[in-house]
N, C-alpha and C positions, 0 to 999 in steps of 0.2 A: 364674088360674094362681097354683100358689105361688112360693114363695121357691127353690125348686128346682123344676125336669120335665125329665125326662127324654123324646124321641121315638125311638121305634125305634131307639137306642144301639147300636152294635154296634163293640166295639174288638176288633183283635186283634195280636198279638203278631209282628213278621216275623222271623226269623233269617236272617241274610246267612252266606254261604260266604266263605271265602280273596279269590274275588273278583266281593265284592258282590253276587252271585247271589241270589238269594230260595233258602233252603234249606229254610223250614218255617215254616209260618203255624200258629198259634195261636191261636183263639177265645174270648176270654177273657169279655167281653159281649156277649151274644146277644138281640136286638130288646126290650132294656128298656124301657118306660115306668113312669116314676114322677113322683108331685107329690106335693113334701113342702108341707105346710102352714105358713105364717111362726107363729112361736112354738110351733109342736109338739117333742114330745120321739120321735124314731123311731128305735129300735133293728133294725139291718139284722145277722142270723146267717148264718150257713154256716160248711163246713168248712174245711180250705185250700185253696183253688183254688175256690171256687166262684165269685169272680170280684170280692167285697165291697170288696175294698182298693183293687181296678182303679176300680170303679165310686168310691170316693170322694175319687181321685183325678181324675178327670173334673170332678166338680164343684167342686174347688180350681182347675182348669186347666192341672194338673201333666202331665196328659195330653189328650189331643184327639183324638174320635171317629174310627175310621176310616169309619162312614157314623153316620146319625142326626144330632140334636142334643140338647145339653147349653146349659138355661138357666138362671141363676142371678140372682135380682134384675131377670128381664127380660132381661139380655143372655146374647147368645151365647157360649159361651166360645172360638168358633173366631175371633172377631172381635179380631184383634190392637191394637186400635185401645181395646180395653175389659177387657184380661185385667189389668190390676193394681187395677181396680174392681173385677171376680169376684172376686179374692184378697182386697181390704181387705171386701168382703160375705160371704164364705164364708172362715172361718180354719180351719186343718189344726193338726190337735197330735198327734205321729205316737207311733208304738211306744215308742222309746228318749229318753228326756228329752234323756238325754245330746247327742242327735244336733240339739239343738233350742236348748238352753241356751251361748251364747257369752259371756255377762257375767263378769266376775268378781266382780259383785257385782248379787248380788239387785234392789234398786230397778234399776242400770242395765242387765240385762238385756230387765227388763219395760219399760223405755223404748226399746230400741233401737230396735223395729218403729213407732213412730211418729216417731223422729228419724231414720230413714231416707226418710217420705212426708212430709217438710217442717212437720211440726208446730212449734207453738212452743213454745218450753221453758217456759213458764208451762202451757202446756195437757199439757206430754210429764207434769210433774210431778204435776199431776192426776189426770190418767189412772194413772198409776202410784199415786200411792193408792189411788184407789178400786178398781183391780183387784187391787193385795197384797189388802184390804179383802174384798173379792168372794169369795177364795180361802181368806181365813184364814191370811193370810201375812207381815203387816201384822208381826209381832215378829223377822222374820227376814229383814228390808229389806236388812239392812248385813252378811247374812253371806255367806259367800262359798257359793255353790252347790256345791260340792264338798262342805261338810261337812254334806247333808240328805240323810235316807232319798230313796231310791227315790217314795213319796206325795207327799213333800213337793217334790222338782223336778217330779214332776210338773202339780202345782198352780204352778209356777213357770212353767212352759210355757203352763198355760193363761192366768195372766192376761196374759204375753207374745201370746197373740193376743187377748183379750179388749182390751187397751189399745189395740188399733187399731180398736177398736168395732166388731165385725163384726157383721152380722145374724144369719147360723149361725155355728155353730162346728162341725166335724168332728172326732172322735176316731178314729182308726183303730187299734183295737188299745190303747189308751192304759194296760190294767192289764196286759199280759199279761207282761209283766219285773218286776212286783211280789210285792209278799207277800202275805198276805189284809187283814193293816190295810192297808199303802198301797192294795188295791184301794178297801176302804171308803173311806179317806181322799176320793181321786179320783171316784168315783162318787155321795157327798154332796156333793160341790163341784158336780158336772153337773147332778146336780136341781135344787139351788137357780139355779144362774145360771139356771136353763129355767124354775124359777117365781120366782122375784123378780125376774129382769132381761128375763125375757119372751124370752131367746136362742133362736132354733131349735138342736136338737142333732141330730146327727146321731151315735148312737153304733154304730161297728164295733164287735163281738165276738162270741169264742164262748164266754162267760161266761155259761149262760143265769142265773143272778140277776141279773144287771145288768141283762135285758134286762125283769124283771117289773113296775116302774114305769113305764116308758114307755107314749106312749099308742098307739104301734103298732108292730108287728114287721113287717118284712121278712125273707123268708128265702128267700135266693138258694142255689141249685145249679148247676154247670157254666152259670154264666154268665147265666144266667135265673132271673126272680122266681117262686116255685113255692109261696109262701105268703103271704097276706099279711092284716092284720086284728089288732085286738086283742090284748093279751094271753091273757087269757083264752081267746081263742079261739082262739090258734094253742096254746097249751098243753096244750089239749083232744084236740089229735092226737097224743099220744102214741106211736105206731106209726109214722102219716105222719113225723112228727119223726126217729123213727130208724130208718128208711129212707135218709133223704137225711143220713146220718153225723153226728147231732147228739143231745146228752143232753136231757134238760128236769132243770129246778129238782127238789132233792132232796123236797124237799114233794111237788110235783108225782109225782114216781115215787113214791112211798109210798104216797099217795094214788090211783094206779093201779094197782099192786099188791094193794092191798086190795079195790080194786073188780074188778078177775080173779078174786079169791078168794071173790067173793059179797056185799061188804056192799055195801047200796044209796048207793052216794058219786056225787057231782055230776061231771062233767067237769072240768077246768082248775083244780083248786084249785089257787094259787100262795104261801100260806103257813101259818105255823103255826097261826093262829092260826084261819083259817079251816079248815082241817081241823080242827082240837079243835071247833068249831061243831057240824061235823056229825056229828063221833063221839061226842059227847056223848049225846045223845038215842038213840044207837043200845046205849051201853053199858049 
């Protein structure tokens, strides 16, 4: 088993009337299974509402299955007796930094989460190094989080959960209140902790660039996994893809484009670099 599996997952949503009546259920996760691999890098797409945000809240334990099960590092997360070790094993770093950053100052932000699970301040202080360090944030220790871009708290967030040492990390949406550098910013920060610190990632979006690195895509619809596999090879379905309300990478559509129009090009090209490859010999 990985670091994550999912069985037959099924949440849904209740709305209560005036008085407490059940008014409307809502099917948000519909009989997923999934096993994330420890140290893999999996980027999970879909529209809004396909159910992506639901589901990785499940594996933080922010929410809990209404049938199935969600396990994380082996445990349950419905086992109240083990939900603050799911949490210190799976970190969440959500949309808005803001919603996430309480420090008035950078270093003590990134320490709070492990001065809250009894660390010792020789070790809180550690950890806060090496995760400014991790991030790339190490010269802006002492400033106050108010005065950094949008990239830059959000790198502040993450070593905020990277200091409690987690095995994954979750981003849920993490670029999507950015600009295009903070995107970059943040999404070079994801790969490296995933190849130099070995993190499992689990990245939420509907950026498909962010999602062309990873070593595999999920791609959820109304609540269900409806693709799943490689980069390369979910990028290949360029139709299937927008069907289910979703772009592919601008490469990617150029490079499908031209292959509607007759030249002999490969499926799934996802850069530039490789499509100049094959148009080269063709020009």
């Amino acid at each position: 088993m990985g670091i994550v599996k999912t069985a037959r997952l099924i949440y849904e949503y209740i709305r209560h009337d005036e008085e407490e009546k059940i008014k409307e259920v809502k099917r948000a996760i519909d009989g997923v299974d999934l096993d994330i691999e420890d140290g893999s890098f999996t980027a999970i797409l879909g529209h809004n509402g396909s159910g992506k945000s639901t589901l990785a809240k499940h594996i933080n334990g922010l929410l809990l299955p209404t049938e199935g099960t969600v396990w994380v590092g082996e445990m349950d997360t419905k086992d109240d007796d083990h939900i603050w070790d799911v949490r210190k094993t799976a970190g969440m770093v959500f949309q808005n930094p803001d919603n996430q950053i309480i420090g008035n100052i950078v270093e003590e932000d990134v320490g709070f989460g492990p001065e809250n699970i009894g660390i010792s301040t020789e070790e809180i202080w550690k950890r806060v190094d090496e995760s400014l360090k991790a991030v790339g944030m190490t010269a802006y220790r002492k400033q106050s989080p108010n005065k950094l871009s949008g990239g830059q708290k959000q790198r502040v967030a993450i070593a905020g959960v990277m200091a409690m040492r987690p095995r994954c990390i979750i981003l849920d949406e993490p670029t999507a209140m950015l600009d295009p550098n903070g995107r970059k910013e943040v999404i070079r920060t994801i790969r490296q902790l995933n190849r130099s610190e070995g993190i499992t990632v689990l990245l939420i979006t509907h950026y498909m660039e962010e999602a062309i690195d990873a070593d595999r895509i999920v791609v959820m619809d109304d609540g269900r996994i409806v693709m799943d596999g490689r980069p390369k090879e979910i990028f290949a379905g360029v139709k299937e893809l927008k069907a289910y309300g979703l772009d592919v990478p601008q490469v990617t559509e150029l490079a499908f484009q031209l292959k509607e129009a007759g030249m002999p090009l490969p499926d799934g090209i996802l850069g530039r670099e490789e499509l100049m490859k094959e148009l080269l010999p063709l020009l």
